[in-house]
C-alpha positions in Angstrom: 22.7 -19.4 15.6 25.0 -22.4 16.0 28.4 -21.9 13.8 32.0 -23.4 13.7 32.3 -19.8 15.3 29.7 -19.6 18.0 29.4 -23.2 19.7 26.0 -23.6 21.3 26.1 -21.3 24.4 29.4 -19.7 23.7 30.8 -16.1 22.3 31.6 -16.1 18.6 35.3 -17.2 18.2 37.9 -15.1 16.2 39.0 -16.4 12.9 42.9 -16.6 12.7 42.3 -16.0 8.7 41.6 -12.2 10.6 44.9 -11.5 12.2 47.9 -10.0 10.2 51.2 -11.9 9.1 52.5 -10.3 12.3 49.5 -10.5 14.6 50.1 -14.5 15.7 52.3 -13.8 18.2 49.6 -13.8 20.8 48.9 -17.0 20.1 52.5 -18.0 21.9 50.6 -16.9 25.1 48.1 -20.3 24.7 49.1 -23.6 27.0 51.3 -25.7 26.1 53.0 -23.2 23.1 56.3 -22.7 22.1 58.8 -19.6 21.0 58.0 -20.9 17.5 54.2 -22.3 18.0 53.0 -18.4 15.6 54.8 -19.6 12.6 53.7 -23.0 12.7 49.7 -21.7 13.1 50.1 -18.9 10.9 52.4 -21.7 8.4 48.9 -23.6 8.5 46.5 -21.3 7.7 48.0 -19.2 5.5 50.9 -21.5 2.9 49.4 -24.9 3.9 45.5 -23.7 3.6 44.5 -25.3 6.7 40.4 -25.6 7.0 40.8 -27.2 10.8 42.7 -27.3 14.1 43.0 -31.5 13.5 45.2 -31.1 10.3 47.6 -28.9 12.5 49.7 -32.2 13.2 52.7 -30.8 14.1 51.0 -29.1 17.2 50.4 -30.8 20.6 46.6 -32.2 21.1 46.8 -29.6 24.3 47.6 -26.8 22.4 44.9 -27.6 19.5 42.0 -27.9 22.3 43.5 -24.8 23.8 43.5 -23.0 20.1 40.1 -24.7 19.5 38.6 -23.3 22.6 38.8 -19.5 21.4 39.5 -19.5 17.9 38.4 -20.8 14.2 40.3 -21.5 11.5 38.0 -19.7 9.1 34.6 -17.5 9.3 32.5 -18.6 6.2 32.1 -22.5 4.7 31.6 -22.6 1.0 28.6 -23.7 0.6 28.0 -23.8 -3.3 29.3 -23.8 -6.9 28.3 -23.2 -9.9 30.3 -24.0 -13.2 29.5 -22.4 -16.6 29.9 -24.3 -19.6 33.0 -21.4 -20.2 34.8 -22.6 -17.6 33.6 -19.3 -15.0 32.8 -21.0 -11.6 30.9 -18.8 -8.9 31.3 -19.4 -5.7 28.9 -18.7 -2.5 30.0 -18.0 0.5 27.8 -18.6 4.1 29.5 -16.6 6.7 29.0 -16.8 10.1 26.2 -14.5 11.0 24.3 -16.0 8.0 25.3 -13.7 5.2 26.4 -14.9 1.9 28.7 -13.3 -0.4 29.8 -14.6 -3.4 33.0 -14.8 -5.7 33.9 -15.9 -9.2 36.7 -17.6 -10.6 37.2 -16.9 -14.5 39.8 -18.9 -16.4 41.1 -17.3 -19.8 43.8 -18.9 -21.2 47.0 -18.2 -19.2 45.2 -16.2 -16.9 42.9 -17.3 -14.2 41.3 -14.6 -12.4 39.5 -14.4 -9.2 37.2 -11.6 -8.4 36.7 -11.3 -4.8 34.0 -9.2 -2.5 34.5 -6.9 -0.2 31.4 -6.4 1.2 28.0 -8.2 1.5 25.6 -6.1 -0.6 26.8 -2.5 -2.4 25.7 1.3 -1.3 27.0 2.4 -4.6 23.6 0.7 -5.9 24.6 1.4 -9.6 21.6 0.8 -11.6 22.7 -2.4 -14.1 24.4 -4.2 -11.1 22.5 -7.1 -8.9 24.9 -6.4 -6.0 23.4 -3.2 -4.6 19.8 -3.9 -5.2 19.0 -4.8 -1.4 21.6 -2.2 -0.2 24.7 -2.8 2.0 24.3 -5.2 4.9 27.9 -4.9 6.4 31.7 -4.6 5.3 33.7 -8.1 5.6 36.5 -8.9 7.5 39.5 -8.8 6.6 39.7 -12.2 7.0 36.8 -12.6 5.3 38.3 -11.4 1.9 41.4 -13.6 2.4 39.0 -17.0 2.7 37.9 -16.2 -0.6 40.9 -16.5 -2.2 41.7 -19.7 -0.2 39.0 -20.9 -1.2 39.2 -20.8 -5.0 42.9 -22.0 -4.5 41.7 -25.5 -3.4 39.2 -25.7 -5.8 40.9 -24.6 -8.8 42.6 -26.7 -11.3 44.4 -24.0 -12.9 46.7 -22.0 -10.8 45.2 -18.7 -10.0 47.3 -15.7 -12.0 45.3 -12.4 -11.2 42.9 -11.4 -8.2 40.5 -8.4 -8.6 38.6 -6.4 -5.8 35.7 -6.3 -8.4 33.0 -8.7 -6.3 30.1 -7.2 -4.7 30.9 -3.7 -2.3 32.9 -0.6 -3.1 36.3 -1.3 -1.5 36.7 1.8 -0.7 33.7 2.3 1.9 35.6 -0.7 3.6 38.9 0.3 3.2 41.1 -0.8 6.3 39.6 -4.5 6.0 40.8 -4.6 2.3 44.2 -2.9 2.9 44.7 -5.1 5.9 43.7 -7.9 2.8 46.1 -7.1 0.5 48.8 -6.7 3.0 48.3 -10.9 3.8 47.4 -11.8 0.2 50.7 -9.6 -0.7 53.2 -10.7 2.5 55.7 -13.7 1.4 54.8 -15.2 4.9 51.3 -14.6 4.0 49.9 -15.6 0.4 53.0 -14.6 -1.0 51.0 -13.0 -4.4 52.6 -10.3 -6.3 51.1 -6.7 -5.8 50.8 -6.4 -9.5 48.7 -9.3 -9.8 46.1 -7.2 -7.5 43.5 -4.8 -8.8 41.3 -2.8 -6.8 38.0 -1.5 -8.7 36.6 1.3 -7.1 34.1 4.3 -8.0 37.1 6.5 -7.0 36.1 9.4 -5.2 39.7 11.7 -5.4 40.0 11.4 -1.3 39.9 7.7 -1.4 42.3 7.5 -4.2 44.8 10.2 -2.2 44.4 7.5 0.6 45.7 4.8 -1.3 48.6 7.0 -2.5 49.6 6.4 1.4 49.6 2.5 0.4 53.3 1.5 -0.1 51.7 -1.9 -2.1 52.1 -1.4 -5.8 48.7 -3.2 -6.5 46.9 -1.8 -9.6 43.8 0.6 -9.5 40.7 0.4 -11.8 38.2 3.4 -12.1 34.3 2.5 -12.2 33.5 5.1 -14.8 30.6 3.5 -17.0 30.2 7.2 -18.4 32.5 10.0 -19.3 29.9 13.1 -18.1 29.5 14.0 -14.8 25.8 14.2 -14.3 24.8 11.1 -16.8 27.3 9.1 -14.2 25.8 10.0 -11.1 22.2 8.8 -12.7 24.0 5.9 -13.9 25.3 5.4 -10.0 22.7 6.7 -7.4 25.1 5.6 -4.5 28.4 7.8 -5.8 27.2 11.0 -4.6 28.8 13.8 -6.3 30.7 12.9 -9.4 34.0 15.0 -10.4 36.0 12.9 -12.6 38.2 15.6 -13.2 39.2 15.8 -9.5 39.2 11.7 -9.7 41.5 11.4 -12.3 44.3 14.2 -10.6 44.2 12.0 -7.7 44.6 9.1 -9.9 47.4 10.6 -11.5 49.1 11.0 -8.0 48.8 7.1 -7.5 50.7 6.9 -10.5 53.6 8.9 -10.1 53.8 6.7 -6.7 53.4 3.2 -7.8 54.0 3.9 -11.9 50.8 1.7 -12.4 48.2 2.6 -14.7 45.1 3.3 -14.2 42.3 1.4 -16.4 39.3 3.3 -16.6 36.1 0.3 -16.8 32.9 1.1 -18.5 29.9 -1.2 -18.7 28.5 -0.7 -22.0 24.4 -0.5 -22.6 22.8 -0.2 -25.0 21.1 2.6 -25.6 22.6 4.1 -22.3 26.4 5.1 -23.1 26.7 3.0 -26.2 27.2 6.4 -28.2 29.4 7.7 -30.6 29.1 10.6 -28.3 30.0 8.6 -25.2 33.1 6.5 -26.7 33.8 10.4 -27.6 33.7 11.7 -24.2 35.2 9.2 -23.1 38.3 9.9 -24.8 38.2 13.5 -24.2 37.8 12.8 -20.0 40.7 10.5 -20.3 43.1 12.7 -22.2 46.4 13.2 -20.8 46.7 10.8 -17.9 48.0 7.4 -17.7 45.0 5.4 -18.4 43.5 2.8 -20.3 39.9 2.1 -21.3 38.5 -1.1 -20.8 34.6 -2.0 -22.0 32.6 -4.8 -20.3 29.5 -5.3 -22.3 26.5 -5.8 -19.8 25.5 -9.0 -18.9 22.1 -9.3 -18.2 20.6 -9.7 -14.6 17.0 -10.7 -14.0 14.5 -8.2 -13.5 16.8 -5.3 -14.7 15.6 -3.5 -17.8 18.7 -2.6 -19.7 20.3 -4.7 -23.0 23.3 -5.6 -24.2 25.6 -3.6 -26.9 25.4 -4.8 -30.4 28.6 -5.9 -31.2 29.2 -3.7 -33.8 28.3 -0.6 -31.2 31.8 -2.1 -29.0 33.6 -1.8 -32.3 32.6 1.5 -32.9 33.3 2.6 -29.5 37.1 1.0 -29.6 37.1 2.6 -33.1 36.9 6.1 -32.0 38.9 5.4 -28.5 41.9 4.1 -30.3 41.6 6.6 -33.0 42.0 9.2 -29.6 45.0 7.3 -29.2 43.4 5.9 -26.2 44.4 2.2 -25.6 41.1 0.1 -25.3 40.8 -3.4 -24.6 37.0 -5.6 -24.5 36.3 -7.7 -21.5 33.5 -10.4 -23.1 30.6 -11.8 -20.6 31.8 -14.5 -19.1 29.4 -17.3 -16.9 26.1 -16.1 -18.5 24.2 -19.3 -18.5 25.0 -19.8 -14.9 24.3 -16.0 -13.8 27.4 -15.4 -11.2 28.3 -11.8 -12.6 27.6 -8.9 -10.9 26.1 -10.3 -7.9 23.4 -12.5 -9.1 24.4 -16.0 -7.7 24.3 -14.1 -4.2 20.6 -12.3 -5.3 19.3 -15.8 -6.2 20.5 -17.2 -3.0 18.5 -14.9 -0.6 15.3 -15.0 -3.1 15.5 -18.7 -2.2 
């Protein structure tokens, strides 16, 4: 394949979206740099947003052709958007080995919130998502995951406020690529965003969560929890392996007393499935005592899946008896439906052709 990163004949060329704040510094070995030629590259492609070596101006022609013979700016090219009527936008992604990914902007009021990908495709296959449904092809760079925010940056009219590792892939399965992320996205000579700003949705198995206890970066944590009993979540979730959300929720509480962030605990409602009396029940019971919030995402529907969205007056039920628990609940509403870009579905459609 022919690419911006492999030139007909040649080796694939590194991205310089994939080197740390810190890492340019071997670009000062290049002809024709200076003590100073790192900031001015890293200046580019990280505040400035740079999408070529030609809008480097302030660098020699020599040192472009030099920079231009080994590197790229960026891996993927967007390729395509798709706007909802509600203001969501999705956003695909064609890397350069061929993959896509996707990500999705979502504008609400104040906020404007990117959800980004971490990997192309999901293991934790969890049955009412489009993202696992052909497996996981490979984790992303972490380069990769920083071009997605880039990306939405320039095409977004409203300043992005919040950015959530919620995209297709478990983050945790490809941890040091979205550490390495959040250390650029975080870094004032990086992105420059606020840690809090940051969440990081994971299935939370308790050794992953101890790992990110070793994470100085105060970024927030979400649980995938969809269900408040043990074995009904690991039907729910093929991919998890053994569920203990006991265990999961200690070692959340160990991120807490290190960071003093909350956890929020995120449950896709179905109907039918964990739409219960029983489960909003549960769900208080399993939460009880630890620093957490509840947050319900009614399902939005993804072609050929056979689940159904929660009445409305099952989610008021459900925040009913939660609250009543003294458990603070909030409601996240569907958001891009008439577009289909949740949960994977703009990538899914893509591959079907």
């Amino acid at each position: 394949m022919t690419s911006a990163n492999r030139p007909e004949g040649g080796e694939v060329r590194r991205a310089l979206t994939d080197l740390a704040v810190d890492g340019f510094g071997e670009l000062a070995a290049l002809p024709d740099a200076k003590s100073f030629t790192p900031t001015q590259i890293r200046d580019w492609v990280f505040a400035k947003g740079a999408r070529s070596f030609d809008e480097m101006t302030n660098l020699s022609k020599p040192l472009r052709a030099a920079l231009a013979a080994s590197w790229t700016v960026r891996s993927g090219t967007l390729e395509k958007r798709h706007a909802s009527k509600d203001g969501t936008v999705g956003l695909l992604t064609r890397l350069h080995d061929g993959h896509v990914i996707e990500s999705v902007s979502i504008p609400e009021g104040d906020r404007h919130t990117l959800c980004i990908s971490s990997q192309v495709g999901c293991a934790v296959a969890c049955a009412f998502c489009a993202s696992g449904l052909d497996g996981v092809i490979r984790n992303l760079s972490s380069g990769e995951i920083v071009e997605q925010v880039l990306v939405a940056r320039e095409l977004s009219e409203q300043p992005l406020t919040n950015y959530v590792f919620m995209g297709s892939g478990e983050p945790t399965h490809n941890w040091k690529a979205v550490e390495a992320s959040i250390a650029t996205l975080t870094h004032p000579d990086g992105l420059g965003i606020g840690a809090r700003r940051i969440t990081v949705s994971t299935i939370g198995h308790p050794a992953a969560l101890r790992k990110m206890v070793e994470t100085e970066i105060p970024f927030n944590v979400a649980l995938s929890v969809h269900v408040g009993d043990d074995a009904e979540r690991e039907a729910l979730m093929p991919g998890l392996g053994t569920s203990d959300l006991a265990a999961t929720l200690a070692a959340a509480r160990e991120r807490f007393d290190a960071t003093g962030r909350r956890l929020t605990a995120e449950v896709v409602v179905l109907a039918g499935v964990n739409d219960t009396d029983r489960h909003a029940r549960l769900l208080a019971d399993v939460v009880a005592g630890h620093p957490c919030a509840v947050n319900l995402i009614p399902w939005n529907p993804v072609d050929g899946l056979d689940f159904t969205p929660p009445a409305p007056a099952r989610i008021d039920a459900m925040v009913e008896i939660l609250t009543r628990a003294g458990v603070t609940t909030t409601v996240r509403r569907p958001r891009g439906q008439d577009v289909g870009v949740a949960c994977g579905q703009l990538r899914r459609r893509e591959l079907r052709g």
